[in-house]
N, C-alpha and C positions, 0 to 999 in steps of 0.2 A: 477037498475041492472047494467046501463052502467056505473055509477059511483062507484059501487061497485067494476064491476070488473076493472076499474081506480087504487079505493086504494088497490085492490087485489094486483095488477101487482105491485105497490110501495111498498108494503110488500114484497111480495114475492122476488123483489128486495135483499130487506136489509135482507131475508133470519126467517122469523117469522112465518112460517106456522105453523097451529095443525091440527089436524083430530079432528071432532066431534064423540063424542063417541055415539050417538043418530041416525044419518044420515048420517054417514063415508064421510062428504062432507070435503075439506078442506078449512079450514077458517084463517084468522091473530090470528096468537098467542097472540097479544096484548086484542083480544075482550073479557068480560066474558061470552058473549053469542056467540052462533052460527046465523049466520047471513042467515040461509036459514031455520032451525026448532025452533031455540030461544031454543035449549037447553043451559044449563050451559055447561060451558068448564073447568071447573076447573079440571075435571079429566081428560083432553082432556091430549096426549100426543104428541111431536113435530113428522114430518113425518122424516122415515131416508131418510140420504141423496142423495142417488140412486133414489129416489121417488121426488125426488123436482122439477123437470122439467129443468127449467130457471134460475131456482137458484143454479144449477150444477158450473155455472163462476162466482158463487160470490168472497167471501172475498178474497180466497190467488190468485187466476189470478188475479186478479186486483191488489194487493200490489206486484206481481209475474211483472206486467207488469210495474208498475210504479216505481220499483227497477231499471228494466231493463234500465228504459227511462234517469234517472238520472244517471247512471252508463256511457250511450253513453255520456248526459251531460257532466260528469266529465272527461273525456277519451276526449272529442271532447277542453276543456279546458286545460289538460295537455299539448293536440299536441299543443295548438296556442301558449302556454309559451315558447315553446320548438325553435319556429321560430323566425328569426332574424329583429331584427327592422329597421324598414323603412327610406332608406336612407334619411338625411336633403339635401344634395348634388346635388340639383334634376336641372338644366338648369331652368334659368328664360326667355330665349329666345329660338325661334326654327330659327335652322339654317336657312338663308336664302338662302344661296349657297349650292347648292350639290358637294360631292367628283367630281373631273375630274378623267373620268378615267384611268384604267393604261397605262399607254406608254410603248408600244407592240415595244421588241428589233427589230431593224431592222438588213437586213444580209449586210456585206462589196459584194459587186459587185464581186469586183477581189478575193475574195478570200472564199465567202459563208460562211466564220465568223459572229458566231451574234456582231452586237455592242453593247455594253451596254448602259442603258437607260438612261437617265438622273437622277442624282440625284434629290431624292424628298425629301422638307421640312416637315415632319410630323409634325411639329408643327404648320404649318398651314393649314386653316380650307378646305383653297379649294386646299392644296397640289401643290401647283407650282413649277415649278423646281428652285433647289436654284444658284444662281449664285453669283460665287466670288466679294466682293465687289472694286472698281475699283475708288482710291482715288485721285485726283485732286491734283497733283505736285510729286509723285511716280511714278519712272519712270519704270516699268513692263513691262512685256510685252505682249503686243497686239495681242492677234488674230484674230482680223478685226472679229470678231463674231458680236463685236456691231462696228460701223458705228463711225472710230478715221475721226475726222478733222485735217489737220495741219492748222489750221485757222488763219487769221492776222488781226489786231485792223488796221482802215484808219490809211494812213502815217501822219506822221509829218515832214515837211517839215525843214533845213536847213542852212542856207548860207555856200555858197563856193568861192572857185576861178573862174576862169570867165574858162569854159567849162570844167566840170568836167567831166573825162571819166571811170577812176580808182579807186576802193572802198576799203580798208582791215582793220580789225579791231583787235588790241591788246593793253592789259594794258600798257600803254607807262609810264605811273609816280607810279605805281607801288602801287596805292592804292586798286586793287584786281576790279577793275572796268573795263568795255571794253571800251575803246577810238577808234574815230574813227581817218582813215590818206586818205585823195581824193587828186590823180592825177590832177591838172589844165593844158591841153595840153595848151591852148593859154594864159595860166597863168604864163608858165613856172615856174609854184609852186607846194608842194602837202600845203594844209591845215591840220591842227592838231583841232581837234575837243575833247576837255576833258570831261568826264562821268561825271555828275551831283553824281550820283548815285541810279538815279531810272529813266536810260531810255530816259533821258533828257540831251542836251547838251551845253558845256559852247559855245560863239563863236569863231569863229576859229581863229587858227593863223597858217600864212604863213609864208614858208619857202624855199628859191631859189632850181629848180633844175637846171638839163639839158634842152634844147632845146625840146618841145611840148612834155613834159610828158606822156606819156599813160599806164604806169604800178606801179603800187608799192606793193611793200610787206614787211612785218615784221619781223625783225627774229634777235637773238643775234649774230652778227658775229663777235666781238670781246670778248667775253667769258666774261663781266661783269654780264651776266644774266638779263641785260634788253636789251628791244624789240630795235634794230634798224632799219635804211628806206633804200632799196634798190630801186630805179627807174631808169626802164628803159625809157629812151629819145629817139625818135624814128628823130627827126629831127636833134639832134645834134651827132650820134651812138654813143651811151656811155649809162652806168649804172652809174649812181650816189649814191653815197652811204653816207649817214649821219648818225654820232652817234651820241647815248641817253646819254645824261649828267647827267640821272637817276632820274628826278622830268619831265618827259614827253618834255620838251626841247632838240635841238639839235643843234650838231655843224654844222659847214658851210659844205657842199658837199664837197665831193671827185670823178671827173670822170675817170672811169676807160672804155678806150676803148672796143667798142664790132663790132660787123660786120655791114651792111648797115639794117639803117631803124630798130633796136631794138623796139620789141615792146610787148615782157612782159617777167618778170623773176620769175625765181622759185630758192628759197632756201631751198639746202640740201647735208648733208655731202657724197659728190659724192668719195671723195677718202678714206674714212674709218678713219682720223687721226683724229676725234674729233672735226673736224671746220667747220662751213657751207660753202660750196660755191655758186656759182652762175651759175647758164644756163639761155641764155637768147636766144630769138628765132630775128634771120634779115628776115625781109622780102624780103628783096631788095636785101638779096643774095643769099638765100635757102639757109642760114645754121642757125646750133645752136653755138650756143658761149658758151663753160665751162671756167669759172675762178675759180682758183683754190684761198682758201685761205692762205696766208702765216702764220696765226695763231694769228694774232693781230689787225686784221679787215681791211684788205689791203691783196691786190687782186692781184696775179700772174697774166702777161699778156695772154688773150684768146685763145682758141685753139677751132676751126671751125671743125661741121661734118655737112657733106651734108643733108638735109630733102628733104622734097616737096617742090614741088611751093607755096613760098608765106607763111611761117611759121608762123602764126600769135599767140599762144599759147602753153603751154609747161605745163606738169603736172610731179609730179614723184612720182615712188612707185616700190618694188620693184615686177615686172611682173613674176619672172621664180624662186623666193623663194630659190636664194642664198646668201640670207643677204645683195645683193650689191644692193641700188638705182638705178632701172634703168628711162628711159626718155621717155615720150610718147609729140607724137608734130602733133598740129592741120595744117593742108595745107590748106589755105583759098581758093586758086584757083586752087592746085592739086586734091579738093574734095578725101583727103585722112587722114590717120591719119599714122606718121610716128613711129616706136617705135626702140629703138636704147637700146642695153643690153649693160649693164656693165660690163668691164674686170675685174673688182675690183680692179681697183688704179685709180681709175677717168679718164678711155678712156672706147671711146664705140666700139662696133661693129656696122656696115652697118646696115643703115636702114632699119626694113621690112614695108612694107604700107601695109593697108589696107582702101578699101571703106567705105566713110562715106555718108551723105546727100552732098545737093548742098552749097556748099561756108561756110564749117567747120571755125566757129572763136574762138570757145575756147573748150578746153577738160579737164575734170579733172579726178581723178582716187580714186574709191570707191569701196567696195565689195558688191557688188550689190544683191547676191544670196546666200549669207552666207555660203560660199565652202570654209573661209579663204585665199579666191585670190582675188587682186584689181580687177576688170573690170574696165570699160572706158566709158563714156560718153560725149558725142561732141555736141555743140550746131554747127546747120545748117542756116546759117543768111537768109541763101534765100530760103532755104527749109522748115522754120518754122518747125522745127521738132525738135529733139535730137535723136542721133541716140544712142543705147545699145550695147557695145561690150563686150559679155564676156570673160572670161580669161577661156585656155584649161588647164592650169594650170602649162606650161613648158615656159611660156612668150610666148604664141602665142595666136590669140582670134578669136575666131567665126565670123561669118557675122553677120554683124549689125542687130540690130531692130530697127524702127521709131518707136517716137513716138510725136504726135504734142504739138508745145507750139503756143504762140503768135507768134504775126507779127517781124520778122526780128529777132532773138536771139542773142547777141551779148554775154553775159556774163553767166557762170554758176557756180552756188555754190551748194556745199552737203552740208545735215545735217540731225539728225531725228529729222521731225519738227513734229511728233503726237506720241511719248515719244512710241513707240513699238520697238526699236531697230533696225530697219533697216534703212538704207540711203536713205535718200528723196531727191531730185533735185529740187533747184529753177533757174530760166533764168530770166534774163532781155531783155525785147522785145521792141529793140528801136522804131521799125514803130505802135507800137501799146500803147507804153506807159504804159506798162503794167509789173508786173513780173509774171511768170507761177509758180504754185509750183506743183508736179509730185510724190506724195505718192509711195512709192514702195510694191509689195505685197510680199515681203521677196524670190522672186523666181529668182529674174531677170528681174521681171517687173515691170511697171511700170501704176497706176489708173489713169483715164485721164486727165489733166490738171484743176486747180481751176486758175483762173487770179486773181490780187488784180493793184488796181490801185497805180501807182507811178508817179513824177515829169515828165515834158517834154523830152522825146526820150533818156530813160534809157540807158546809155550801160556798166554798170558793178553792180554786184551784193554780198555780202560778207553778210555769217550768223554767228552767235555769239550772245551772250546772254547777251544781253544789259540792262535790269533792274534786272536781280542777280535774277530772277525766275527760274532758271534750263530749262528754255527752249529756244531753239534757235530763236532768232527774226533775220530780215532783215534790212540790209543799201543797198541803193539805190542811186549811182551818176547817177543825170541828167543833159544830157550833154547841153541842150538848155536853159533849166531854173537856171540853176548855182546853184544847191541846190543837197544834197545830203537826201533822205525821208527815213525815220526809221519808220519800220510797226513791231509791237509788235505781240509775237506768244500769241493767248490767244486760242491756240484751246483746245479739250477736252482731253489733255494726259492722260493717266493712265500709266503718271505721272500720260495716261497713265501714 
């Protein structure tokens, strides 16, 4: 029985019931007998379908549901056609750096303005901020953002005249090279040192001045357009003056009287006619001495204006921006600096002083603060310092600022020696043997002193650009050791 009602249930299933017609039992349509009275069935007729129990869900629900099921199938296959294929493009590494995050404006102090952020490199991964690149012999300029060196290669040392005191450097033979010219005081020479052309020089040759030489400078004062030599003679009072023969050679001296004790000169065209002339500082009388040029490199006789005590140095530029050169003069023992304006025909007016350090021996004149007005800077021999005057911009100047160098200062030169455009100050320190170089921060001031070593008991200094690199290097006459030291600028310009 329990197998019967087994293949009952699987009939009944696939839908094959009959009624017996003998015992109204129902049985599988397939049997010829009745499975409960053993009657025939052939007369047996199927049950209707209201009457079938179980077999109510047979055939069309089930083709009803497996319609269904294939229909989601084909529907669920449309959508996946329908979607876009899977990028090839996929990272074969995972970042190892994460983004930085963003740089949050900050506000100006003075004024509650945001500043803007820094620009960021989006092309890279960890977004750095991108900064201008800063090319090595381009001379740009510097915003001391990154850390400019004016930096110097050790010197190379010279031969000179026997106590060299006096340095200046110009193309003297005209092959586009800087040469150097040293004062020999107890040589009673200056030496001519010609440019190799990379920085290196030929040996010297000597040439007679005046009595204990201690100044020289360069400059065309007979209008053929090469460099001639002006020195002042401090033992014999006279400025001697030698012309270029135009292959770096020169004719025999000419002296030209000056006041007591001459002991350095500056060339520049003081009366407006086109000619350089000369100012030269006496110590030994408290005055300056102007020579006028007569136009063919010969010297009208001197005309004296009163300074400070002891006028050891003389710079010029024009202070009060009337077109005329006027005259700034260091006072070794007045501890002053004298400035004397120009009438504009080559006389001056009275001197006005002002305070410098102790025992002022040389001044030269730069715009220090980028106002378009010279200022003044004084080397302090006994104050080891340099003192800063700047210009009010009517030829009058502020109270000094110190600032310190080496031991004893004797000599000073400008230039920008870390390729940002502002004027740098280098000094020669004769008690220390040393020369200072003095960065400027473009304000009027000046970063604290780097020293570089130079020859025995330096006392003059002269920059110029001695191997054709666009950057300014250093000569260095040492007055003990008889050599003149050349220290090469190899700092980081952007050249700057």
């Amino acid at each position: 029985m329990e197998g019967r009602n087994v293949d009952h249930i699987a009939w009944t299933v696939r839908g094959h019931l009959m009624k017996c017609p003998a015992c109204k039992k129902s049985v599988p349509g397939t049997h010829e007998y009745c499975d409960y009275c053993g009657s025939e069935l052939s007369a047996a007729s199927p049950l209707p379908a209201k009457s079938r129990g179980i077999q109510s869900i047979g055939k069309k629900p089930i083709i009803f549901g497996l319609a269904a099921a294939v229909c989601i199938i084909l529907v669920g296959y449309f959508i996946l056609l329908q979607l876009p294929a899977p990028s090839t493009n996929l990272p074969t590494a995972v970042p190892t750096q994460l983004p930085t995050p963003p740089v949050v404006a900050k506000s100006d102090i003075s004024t509650g303005a945001p500043v803007p952020s820094p620009a960021l490199n989006s092309g890279s991964r960890a977004l750095t901020p991108t900064v201008a690149p800063r090319l090595f012999g381009q001379r740009v300029q510097n915003d001391h953002s990154e850390a400019a060196t004016g930096g110097f290669a050790a010197k190379v040392d010279y031969a000179t005249g026997t106590h060299p005191y006096a340095v200046t450097a110009a193309d003297l033979n005209g092959d586009g090279r800087t040469d150097l010219v040293v004062a020999n005081t107890l040589g009673n020479t200056v030496s001519v040192l010609l440019n190799n052309g990379s920085g290196t020089f030929a040996p010297k040759v000597d040439y007679p001045t005046g009595t204990g030489p201690v100044w020289v400078t360069a400059a065309d004062v007979n209008g053929d357009s090469r460099p001639d030599l002006a020195v002042a003679n401090q033992n014999s009072n006279s400025v001697s003056v030698l012309l270029n023969k135009g292959n770096g050679t020169f004719a025999p001296k000419v002296d030209y009287p000056t006041g007591k004790g001459s002991d350095s000169v500056a060339v520049a065209d003081l009366n407006r006619d086109g000619h350089p002339d000369l100012a030269v500082t006496n110590p030994n009388s408290n005055t300056l001495s102007v020579l006028l040029n007569n136009g063919d490199g010969s010297f009208a006789p001197k005309a004296d204006y009163p300074t400070g005590t002891f006028p050891d140095s003389v710079a010029v530029a024009d202070f009060n921006s009337d077109g005329h050169p006027d005259l700034a003069v260091a006072n070794w023992l007045g501890n002053s600096l004298s400035v004397l304006l120009n009438n504009g025909k080559g006389t001056f007016t009275a001197k006005v002083d002002y305070p410098t350090g102790d025992l002022p021996l040389s001044v030269t004149a730069a715009d220090l603060n980028a106002d378009g007005r010279p200022d003044l800077a004084v080397g302090n021999a006994n104050g080891n310092t340099v003192s800063v005057l700047l210009n009010n911009g009517n030829g009058t100047f502020a109270s000094k600022v110190d600032y310190a160098t080496g031991a004893n200062p004797l000599s000073i030169a400008v230039a920008d020696f870390d390729g940002d455009s502002r004027p740098d100050l280098a000094l020669a320190n004769q008690g220390s043997s040393t020369v200072s170089v003095l960065l400027s921060n473009g304000k009027g001031a000046l970063i604290p002193k780097v020293d570089y070593g130079t020859g025995s008991a330096p006392s003059s200094v002269a920059a110029a650009d001695l191997n054709g690199d666009g950057r300014p290097d250093l000569a260095v006459a040492n007055t003990n050791s008889n050599t003149v030291s050349v220290l090469l600028n190899n700092s980081n310009q952007r050249p700057w």
